[in-house]
C-alpha positions in Angstrom: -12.4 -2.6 30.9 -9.3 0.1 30.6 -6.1 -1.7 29.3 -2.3 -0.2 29.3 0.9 -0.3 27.7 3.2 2.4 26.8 3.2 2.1 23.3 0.0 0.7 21.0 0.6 -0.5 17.6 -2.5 -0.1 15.2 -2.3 -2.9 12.5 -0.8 -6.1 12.2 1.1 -6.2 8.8 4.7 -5.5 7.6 4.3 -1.8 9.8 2.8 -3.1 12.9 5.6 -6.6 12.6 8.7 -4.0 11.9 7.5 -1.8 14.5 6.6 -4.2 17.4 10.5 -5.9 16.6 12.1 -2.8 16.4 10.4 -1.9 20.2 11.9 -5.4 21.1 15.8 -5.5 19.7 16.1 -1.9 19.4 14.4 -0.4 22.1 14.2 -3.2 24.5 11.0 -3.2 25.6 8.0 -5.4 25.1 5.8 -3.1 27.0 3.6 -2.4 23.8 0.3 -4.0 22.3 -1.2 -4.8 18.8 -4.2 -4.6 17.5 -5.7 -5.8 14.4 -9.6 -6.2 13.4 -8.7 -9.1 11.5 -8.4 -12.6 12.4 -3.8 -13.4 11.7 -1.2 -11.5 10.9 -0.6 -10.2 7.9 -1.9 -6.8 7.0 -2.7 -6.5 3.3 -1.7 -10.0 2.4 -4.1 -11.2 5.1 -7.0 -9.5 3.3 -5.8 -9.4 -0.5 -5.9 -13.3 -1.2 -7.3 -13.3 -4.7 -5.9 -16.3 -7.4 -2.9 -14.7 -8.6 -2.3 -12.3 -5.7 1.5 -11.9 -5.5 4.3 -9.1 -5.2 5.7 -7.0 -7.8 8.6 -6.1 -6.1 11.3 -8.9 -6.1 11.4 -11.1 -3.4 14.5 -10.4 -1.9 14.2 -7.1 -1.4 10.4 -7.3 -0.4 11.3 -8.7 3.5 12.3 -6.8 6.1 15.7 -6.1 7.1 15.9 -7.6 10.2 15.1 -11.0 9.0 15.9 -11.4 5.1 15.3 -14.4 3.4 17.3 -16.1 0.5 14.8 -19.3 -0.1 11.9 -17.8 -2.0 9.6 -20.4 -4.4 9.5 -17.6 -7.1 11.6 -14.4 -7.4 7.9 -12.1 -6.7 6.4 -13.8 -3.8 2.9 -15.3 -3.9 0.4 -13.7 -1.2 0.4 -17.3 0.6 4.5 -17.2 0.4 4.3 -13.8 2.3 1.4 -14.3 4.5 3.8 -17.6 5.7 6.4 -15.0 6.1 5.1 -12.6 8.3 3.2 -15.5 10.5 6.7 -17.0 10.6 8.5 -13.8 12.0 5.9 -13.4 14.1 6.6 -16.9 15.7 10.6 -16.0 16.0 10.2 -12.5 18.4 7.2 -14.0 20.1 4.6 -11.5 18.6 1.3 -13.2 19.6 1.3 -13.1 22.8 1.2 -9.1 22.5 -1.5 -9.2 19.7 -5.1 -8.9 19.8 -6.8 -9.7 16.6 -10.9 -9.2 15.5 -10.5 -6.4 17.6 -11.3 -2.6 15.4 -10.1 0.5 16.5 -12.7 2.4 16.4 -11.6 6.0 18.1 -8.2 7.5 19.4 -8.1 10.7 21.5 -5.3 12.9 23.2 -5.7 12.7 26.9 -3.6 16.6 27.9 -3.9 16.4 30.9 -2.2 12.8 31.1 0.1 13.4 27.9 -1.1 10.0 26.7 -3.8 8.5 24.0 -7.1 6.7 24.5 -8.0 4.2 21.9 -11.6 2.9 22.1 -12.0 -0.4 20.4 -14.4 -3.0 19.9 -14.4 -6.7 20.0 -15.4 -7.5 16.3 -17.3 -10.7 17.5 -19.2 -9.8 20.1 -19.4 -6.1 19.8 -18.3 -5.8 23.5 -15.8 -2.4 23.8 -13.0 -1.4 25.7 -10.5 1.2 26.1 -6.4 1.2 25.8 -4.3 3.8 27.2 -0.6 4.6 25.8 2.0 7.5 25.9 3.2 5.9 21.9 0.6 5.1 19.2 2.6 3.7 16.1 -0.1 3.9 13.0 0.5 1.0 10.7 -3.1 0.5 9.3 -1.8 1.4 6.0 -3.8 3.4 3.0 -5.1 0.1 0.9 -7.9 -0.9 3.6 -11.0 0.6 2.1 -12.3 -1.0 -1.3 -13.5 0.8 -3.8 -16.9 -0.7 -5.3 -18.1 -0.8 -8.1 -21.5 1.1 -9.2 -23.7 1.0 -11.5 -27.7 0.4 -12.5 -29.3 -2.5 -12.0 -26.2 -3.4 -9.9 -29.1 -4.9 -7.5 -30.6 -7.1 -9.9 -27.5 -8.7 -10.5 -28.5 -12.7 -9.2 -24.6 -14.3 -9.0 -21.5 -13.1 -6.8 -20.2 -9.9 -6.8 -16.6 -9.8 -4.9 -14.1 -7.2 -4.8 -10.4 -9.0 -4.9 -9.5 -7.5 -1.4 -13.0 -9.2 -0.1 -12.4 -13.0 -1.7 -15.1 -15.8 -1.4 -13.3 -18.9 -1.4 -16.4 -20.9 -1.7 -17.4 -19.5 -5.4 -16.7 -21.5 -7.9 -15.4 -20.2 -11.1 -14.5 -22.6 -13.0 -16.1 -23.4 -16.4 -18.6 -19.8 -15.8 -18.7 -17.0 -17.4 -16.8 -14.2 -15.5 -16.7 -10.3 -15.7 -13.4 -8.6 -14.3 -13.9 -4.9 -13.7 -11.1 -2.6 -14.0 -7.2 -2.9 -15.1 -5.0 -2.1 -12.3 -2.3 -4.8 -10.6 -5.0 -6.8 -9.1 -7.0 -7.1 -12.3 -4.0 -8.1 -14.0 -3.2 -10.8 -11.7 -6.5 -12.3 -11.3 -7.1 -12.2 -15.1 -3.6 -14.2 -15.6 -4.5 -16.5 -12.7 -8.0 -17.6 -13.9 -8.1 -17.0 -17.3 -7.4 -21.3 -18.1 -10.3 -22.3 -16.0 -13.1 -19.9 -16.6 -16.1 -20.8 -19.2 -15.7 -17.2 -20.3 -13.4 -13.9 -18.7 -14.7 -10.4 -20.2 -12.3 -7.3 -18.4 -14.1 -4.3 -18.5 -11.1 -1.4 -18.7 -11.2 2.3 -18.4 -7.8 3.4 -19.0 -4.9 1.8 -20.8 -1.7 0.5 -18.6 2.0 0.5 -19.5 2.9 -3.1 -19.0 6.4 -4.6 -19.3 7.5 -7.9 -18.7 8.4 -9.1 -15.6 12.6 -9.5 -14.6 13.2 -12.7 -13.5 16.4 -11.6 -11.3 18.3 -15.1 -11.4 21.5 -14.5 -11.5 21.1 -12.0 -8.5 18.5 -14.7 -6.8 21.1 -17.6 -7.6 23.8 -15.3 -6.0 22.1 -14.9 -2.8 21.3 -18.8 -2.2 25.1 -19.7 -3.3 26.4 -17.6 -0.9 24.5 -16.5 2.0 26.9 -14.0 3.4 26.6 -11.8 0.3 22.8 -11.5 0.7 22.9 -7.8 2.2 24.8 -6.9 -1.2 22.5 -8.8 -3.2 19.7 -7.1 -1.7 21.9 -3.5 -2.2 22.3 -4.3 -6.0 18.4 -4.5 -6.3 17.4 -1.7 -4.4 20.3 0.3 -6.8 18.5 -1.1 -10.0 14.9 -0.2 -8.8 16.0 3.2 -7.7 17.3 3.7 -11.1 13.5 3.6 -12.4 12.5 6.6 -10.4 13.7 8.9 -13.1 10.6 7.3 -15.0 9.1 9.8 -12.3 11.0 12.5 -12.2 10.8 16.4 -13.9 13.9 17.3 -16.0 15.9 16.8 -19.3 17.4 13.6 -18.4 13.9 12.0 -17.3 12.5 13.4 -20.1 14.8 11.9 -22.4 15.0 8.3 -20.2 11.5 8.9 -20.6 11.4 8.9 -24.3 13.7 6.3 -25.0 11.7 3.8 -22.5 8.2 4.3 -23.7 9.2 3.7 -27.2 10.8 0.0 -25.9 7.7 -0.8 -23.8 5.5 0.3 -26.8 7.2 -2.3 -28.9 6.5 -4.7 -26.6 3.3 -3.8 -26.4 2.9 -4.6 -29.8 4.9 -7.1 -30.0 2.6 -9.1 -26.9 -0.3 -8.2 -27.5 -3.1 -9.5 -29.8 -3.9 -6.7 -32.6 -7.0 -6.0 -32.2 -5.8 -4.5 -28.8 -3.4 -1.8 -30.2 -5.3 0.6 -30.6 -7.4 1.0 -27.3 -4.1 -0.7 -24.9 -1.5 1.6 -25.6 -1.0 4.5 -23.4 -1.6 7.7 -24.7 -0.1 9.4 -21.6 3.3 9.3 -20.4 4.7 6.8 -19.1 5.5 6.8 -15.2 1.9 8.9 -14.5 1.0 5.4 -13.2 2.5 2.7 -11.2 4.3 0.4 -14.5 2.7 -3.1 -14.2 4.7 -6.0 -14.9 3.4 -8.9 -16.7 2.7 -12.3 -14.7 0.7 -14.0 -17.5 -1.3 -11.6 -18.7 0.0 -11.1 -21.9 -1.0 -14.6 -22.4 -4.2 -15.1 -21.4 -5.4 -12.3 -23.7 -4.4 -14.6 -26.1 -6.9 -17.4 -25.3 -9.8 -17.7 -26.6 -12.3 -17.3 -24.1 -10.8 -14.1 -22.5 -12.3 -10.4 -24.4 -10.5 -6.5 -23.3 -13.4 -4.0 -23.9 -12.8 -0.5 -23.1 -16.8 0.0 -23.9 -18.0 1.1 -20.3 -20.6 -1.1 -18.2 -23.9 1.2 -17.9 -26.3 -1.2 -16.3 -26.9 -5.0 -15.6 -29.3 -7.6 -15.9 -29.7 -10.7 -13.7 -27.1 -12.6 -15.3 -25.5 -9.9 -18.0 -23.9 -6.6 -17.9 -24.5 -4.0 -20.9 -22.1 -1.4 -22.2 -22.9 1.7 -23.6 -22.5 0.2 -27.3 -25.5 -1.4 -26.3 -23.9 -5.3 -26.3 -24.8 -7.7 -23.6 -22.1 -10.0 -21.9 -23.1 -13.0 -20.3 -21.8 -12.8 -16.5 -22.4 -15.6 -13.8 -19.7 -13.4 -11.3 -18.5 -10.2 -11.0 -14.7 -9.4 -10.0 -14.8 -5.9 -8.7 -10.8 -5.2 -9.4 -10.9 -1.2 -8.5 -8.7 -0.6 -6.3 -8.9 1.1 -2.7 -10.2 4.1 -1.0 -6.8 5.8 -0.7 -8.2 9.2 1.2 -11.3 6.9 3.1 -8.3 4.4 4.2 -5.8 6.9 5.7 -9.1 9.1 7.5 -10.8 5.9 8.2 -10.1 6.0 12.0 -11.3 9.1 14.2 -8.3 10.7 15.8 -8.5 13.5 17.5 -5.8 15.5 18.7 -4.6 17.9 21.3 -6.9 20.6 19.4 -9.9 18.7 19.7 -9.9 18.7 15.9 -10.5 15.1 14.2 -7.5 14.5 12.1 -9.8 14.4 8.6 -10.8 17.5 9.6 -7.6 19.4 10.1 -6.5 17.6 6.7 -9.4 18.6 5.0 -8.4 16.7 2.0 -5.4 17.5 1.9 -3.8 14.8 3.8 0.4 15.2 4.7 2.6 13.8 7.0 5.8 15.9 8.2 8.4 13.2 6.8 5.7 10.9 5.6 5.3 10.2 9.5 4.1 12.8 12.2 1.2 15.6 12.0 1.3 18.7 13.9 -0.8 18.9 17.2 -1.1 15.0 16.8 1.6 14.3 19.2 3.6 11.1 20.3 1.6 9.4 17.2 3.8 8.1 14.1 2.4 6.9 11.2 4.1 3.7 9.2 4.1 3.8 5.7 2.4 7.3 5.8 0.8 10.0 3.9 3.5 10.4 0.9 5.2 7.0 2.4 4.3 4.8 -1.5 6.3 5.1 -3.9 5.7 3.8 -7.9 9.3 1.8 -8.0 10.3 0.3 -4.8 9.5 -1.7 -1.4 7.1 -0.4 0.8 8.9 -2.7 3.3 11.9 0.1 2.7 10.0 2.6 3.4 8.6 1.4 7.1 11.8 0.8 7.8 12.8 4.1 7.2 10.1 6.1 9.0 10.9 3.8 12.3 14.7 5.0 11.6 13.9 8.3 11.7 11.3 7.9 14.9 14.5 6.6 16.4 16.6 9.4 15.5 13.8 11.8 17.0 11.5 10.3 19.7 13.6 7.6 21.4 13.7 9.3 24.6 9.9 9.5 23.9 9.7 5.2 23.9 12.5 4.6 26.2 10.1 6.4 28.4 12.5 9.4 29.7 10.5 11.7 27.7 6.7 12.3 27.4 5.5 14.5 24.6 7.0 14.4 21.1 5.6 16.8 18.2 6.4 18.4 15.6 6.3 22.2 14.7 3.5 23.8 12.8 5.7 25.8 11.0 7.7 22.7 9.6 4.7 20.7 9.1 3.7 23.5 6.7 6.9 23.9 5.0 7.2 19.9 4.8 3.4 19.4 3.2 4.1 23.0 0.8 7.3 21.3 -0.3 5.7 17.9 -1.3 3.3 19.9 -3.0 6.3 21.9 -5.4 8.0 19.2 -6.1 5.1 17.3 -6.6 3.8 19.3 -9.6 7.5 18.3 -11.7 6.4 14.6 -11.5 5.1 12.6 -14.1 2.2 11.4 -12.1 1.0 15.3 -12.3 2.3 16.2 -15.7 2.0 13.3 -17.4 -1.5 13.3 -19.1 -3.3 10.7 -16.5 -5.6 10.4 -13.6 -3.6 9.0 -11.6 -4.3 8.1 -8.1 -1.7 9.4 -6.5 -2.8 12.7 -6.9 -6.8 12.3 -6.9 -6.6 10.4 -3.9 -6.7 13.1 -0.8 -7.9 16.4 -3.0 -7.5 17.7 -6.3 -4.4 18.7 -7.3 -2.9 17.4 -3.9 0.1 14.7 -3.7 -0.8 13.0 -0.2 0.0 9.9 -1.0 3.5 8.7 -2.8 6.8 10.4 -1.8 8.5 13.3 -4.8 11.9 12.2 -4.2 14.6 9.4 -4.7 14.7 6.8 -1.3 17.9 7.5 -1.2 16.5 11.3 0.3 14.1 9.5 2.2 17.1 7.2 3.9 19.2 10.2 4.2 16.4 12.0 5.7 15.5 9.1 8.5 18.9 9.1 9.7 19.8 12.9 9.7 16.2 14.8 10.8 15.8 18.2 11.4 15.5 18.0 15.0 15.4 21.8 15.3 11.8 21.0 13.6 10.5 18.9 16.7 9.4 20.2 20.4 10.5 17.4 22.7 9.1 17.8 26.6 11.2 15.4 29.3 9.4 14.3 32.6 11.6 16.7 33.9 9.8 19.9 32.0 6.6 18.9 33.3 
């Protein structure tokens, strides 16, 4: 079976929602088809639906532009609250009918002589494949797909339930057992805060110390927005101003160095001030802060507090059937393991084959050092754009922001490429080059690479390489959308052929 539509979307969360709307209001077309190996839309708040799971971005900004919304339960939206969301936008512009979920992507490959892609995919239930053909592919499978998992010895032996928070059993119960949480990112955070009242016993195994700060509550600006609907777009203005203002917690130079200085010694104190002593020494940072994403307390705080919740910084080296031990040789009880460690940034951006009109599979041609001209095309990978890209994330605001602005700038570029009076779209080696060697400059100034860490931002897609969060303010990245180098793009019309 060969299927067609001139433009594909791969993914069905906030990139493959904004992208298939913008094709519809902006574009006027509905001439386009989604696919999605998993079961709803949704995207990462589909898969992520651990207790606790929830935004830390503020919920007014963290909806997309074409359809904000004032009448949130709780200023950072839950992952049910979100998922409800996107379902519900999907409902308004019709979206289902144009989506095919449990269906994996398994292969995409330039077609020259036909100036179009071939996507080989396979039915997730039945294993029964199938091809789609497309002059557009829009890439919205995002770069938090692939768990990490936790390893160790004995890991085998290990007789209860072992879930990563992306991969959540509904049906274990954790109430009144002994838990182990592994790691102390967001997602251990949240889950620790979330359970911590109805577990028998919570032990969080860290590596590294986080900066934490509590969380703003953003009522006046939230009460604002519900008093007076029409203001909502200025609302949403004043909170993308005040979480740009935190990107000089990013930033090289005096000023950031000095904004720097004066915020770590404020969320120190509060450090201190929240949590329990025995913590200070191990829990606060030693590097600077802004070399990781700042996490923002949801209860956290808290439930270190109680007490059947332990921090230990002493590293698991094996475990038992029902135990883990740490190098100090102690033994902790465990009935289920909560792998909290995060995602596979470089397997989750290389995770598709792609090959382009080179031949050359796109992990190959990045060879670990993955970039996106703009955060959204590679050279000799034509007529593809990637949505919330290589260098797309950023440590202080919405990734919603940042679709938005990749689709602007596909606008401002390709149109005549999805209108369908053009046929080949790409962008110049040459300014590929420059783009991914000018990342890399400006990536070395940033706290994430200066700061002391091992951060993930820059371990993610090759040592020393940035391929993942973007080196500048959004307000360059919303300049750039709307005024591209166009002299940096080879456009062929029907007529050329």
């Amino acid at each position: 079976m060969n299927r067609h539509t001139h433009a594909l979307i791969v993914g069905a969360g906030f990139s493959g929602l904004a992208s298939a709307i913008k094709l519809q209001t902006d574009w006027n077309t509905t001439d386009y088809q989604i696919y999605d190996r998993d079961s709803e839309f949704g995207g990462t708040w589909q898969q992520n639906t651990y207790p606790g799971a929830a935004s830390d971005i503020p919920a007014l900004w963290y909806c997309l532009a074409s359809d904000p919304k004032v009448d949130w339960k709780e200023p950072y939206p839950s992952q049910e609250e979100l998922r409800q969301y996107i379902k519900d936008v999907a409902e308004k512009y019709n979206l289902r009918k144009r989506a095919t979920f449990g269906a994996e992507i398994e292969k995409v490959e330039w077609l020259a002589d036909q100036q179009m892609w071939k996507a080989s995919i396979k039915d997730v239930a039945t294993g029964n494949k199938y091809t789609h053909t497309s002059r557009v592919v829009f890439m919205g499978k995002g770069c938090l797909v692939v768990p990490n998992k936790f390893k160790t010895a004995g890991i085998e032996d290990f007789k209860g339930p072992i879930m990563h928070t992306a991969q959540w059993d509904h049906s274990v119960d954790y109430k009144g057992k002994n838990v182990v949480v592994i790691g102390n990112g967001c997602s251990a955070v949240q889950v620790c805060a979330a359970i911590a009242p109805e577990v028998g016993s919570l032990t969080q195994f860290a590596r590294t110390p986080q900066w934490m700060v509590p969380r703003p509550e953003w009522k006046w600006l939230k009460t604002m927005g519900e008093t007076f609907p029409f203001m909502l777009g200025f609302v949403r203005f004043l909170m993308f101003l005040t979480l740009e203002a935190n990107f000089s917690l990013f930033r090289g130079g005096w000023y950031a160095r000095a904004d720097r200085a004066v915020r770590t010694w404020v969320s120190t104190m509060l450090l201190k001030w929240h949590l329990p002593k025995k913590y200070h020494e191990n829990s606060i940072p030693k590097y600077e802060l802004g070399c990781k994403r700042i996490i923002y307390d949801c209860g956290y705080w808290k439930a270190l507090h109680q007490k059947n919740v332990e921090l230990t910084y002493d590293p698991i080296v094996r475990m038992t059937s029902n135990s883990v031990i740490t190098k100090s040789g102690q033994e902790w009880p465990a009935d289920i393991v909560i792998d909290a460690t995060g995602f596979n940034v470089a397997a989750s951006m290389g995770g598709l084959e792609i090959v382009g009109e080179t031949g050359e599979n796109l992990v190959d041609f990045w060879n670990g050092k993955v970039s996106a001209y703009e955060t959204v095309m590679v050279a000799n990978y034509p007529n593809m754009f990637f949505l919330f890209g290589p260098n797309a994330t950023t440590g202080h605001n919405s990734v919603i922001f940042a679709i938005e602005n990749a689709l602007k700038w596909i606008e401002n570029v390709a149109s005549d490429l999805v209108t369908g009076s053009a046929t080949y779209v790409t962008v110049k080696n040459e300014a590929y080059d420059s783009w991914t060697q000018k990342v890399h400059e400006a990536s070395k100034k940033m706290a994430f690479s200066t700061g002391g860490c091992v951060s993930w931002y820059m371990s993610a897609s090759g040592a020393g390489h940035n391929g993942v969060t973007y080196p500048w303010t959004q307000f360059t990245a919303w300049w750039r959308a709307r005024f591209p180098v166009k002299s940096d793009m080879i456009v062929k019309s029907k007529k050329d052929e």
